[in-house]
N, C-alpha and C positions, 0 to 999 in steps of 0.2 A: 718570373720571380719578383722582377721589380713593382709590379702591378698588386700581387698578393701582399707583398710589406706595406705597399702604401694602403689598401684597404684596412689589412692589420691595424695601421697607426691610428687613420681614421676611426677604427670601433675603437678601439683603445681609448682615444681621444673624447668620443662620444661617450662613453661610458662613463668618463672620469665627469664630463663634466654633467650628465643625469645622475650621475649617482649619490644618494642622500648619507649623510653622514651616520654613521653608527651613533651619537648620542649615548644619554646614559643608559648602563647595566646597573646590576643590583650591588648598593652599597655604595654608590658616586653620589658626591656632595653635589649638591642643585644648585645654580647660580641663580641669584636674587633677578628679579625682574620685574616690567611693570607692562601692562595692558588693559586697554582702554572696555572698561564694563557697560553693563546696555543702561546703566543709571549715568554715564557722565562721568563716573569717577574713574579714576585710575587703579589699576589692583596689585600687587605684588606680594611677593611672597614677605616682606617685611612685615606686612597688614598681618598675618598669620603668628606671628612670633609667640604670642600666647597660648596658640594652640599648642597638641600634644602631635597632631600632626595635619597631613591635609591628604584628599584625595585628587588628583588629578585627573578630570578625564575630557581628553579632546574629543570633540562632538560637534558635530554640523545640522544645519539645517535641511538640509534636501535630501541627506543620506536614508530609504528606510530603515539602515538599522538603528540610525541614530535615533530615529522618530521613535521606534518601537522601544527604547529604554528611558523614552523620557520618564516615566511616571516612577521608574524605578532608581533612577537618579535621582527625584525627589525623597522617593521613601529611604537609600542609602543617608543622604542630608540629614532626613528628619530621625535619622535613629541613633547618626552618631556624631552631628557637629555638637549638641547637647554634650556626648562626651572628650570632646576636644579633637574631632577628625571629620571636620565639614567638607565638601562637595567645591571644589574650584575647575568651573566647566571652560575648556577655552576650544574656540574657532576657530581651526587652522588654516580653510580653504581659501582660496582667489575668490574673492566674489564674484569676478570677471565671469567665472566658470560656471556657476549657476547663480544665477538672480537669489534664488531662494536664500540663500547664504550673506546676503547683504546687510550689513550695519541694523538699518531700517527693521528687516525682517525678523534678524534676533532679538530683537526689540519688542515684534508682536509674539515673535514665540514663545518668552521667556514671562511676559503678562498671560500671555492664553493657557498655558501650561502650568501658572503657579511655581515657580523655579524659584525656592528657596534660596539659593545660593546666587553666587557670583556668576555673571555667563561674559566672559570676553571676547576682546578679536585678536589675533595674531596678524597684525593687519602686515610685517614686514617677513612672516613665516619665520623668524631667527628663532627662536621659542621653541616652537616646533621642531624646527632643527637640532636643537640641543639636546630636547628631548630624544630625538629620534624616534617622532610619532608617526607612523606611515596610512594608519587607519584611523577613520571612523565609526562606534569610538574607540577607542583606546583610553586604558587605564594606569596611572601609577602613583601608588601610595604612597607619602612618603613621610620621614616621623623627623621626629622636630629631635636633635640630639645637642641640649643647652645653647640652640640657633642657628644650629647649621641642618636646615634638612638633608635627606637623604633617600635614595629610590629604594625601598624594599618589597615594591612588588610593581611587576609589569606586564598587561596583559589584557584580557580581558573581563567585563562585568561579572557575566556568568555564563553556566554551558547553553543559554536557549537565545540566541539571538536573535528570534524573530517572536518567539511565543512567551511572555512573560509564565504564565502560568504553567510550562513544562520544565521550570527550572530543576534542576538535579543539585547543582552546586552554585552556589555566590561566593565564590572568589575573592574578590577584593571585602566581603563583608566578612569572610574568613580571615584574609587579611588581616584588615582592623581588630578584630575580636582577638586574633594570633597577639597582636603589636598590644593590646590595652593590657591583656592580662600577661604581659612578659613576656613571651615564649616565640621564636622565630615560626617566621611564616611558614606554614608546611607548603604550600604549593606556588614558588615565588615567579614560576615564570608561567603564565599560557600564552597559549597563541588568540592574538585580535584577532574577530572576526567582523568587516564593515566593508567601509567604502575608503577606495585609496583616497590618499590627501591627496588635494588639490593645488599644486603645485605652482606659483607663477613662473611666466617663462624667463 
């Protein structure tokens, strides 16, 4: 008996301390933050206050699913930072954990690929953690209400995660299109489909 509690304690124990924080749900105010962009500068949600809102979506370098949505993170950017809901792509993983994933690398990614937007690093994962982003990528929307953002959709891109061009539905372009013309999101939560975050120890 004594041996079964002590293992108990131990999962117990271990589970508390692998397990990742729930982060935001739909409708929790965003805390302001800053992360370092592949130009040098620093980026925050501050930077954004003119917008009407912003897309969030965590995204790495090594993952294929990440890979396979670049072009489509562009085309999201190019359709609707124009109307005040630009593309804020941030790197969650350890770099430790794939080379691919490294400062350096997002740096070639983001010229080779044409990345309109912002591409940062979450170089201390806290961000990520608030978020409660567990995959790559992962999506959330989130709308600017007189400065305070806010999470109104969480999930992912669209349903083809690997095949752009068998898409059925765009999700968060649903999303935005829901949030520009007034009207609450009709489908505010999916399920990510990627690569888990890369966690440091």
């Amino acid at each position: 008996m004594r041996y079964a509690l002590i293992t108990l304690w131990v999962l117990f124990t271990l589970q508390g301390v692998n397990a990742q924080p729930k982060g935001y749900t739909l409708g929790d105010a965003v805390a302001d933050f800053r992360l370092k962009n592949v130009d040098g500068r620093t980026v925050g949600l501050a930077d954004y206050k003119s917008q009407k809102g912003l897309i969030v979506v965590f995204t790495s370098n090594h993952c294929p699913f990440s890979k396979a949505y670049d072009d489509r993170l562009v085309a999201l950017d190019r359709k609707f930072s124009a109307q005040g809901y630009p593309v804020l792509a941030i790197m969650p993983n350890d770099p430790a954990a794939y080379e691919d994933d490294s400062f350096d690398n997002m740096k070639v990614r983001a010229r080779e690929k044409g990345f309109s937007f912002a591409y940062v690093i979450d170089e201390t994962q806290a961000v990520t953690r608030s978020f409660g982003a567990t995959r790559t990528p992962q999506v959330f929307v989130l709308k600017n209400n007189k400065g305070q953002f806010t999470v109104e959709y969480i999930g992912t891109i669209d349903d083809s995660p690997q095949d752009g061009s068998q898409v059925q539905r765009r999700y968060a372009d649903e999303a935005v299109s829901n949030l520009l013309a007034g009207r609450p999101v009709q489908s505010p939560l999916t399920k990510a489909i990627g690569c888990a975050v890369k966690w440091k120890n």
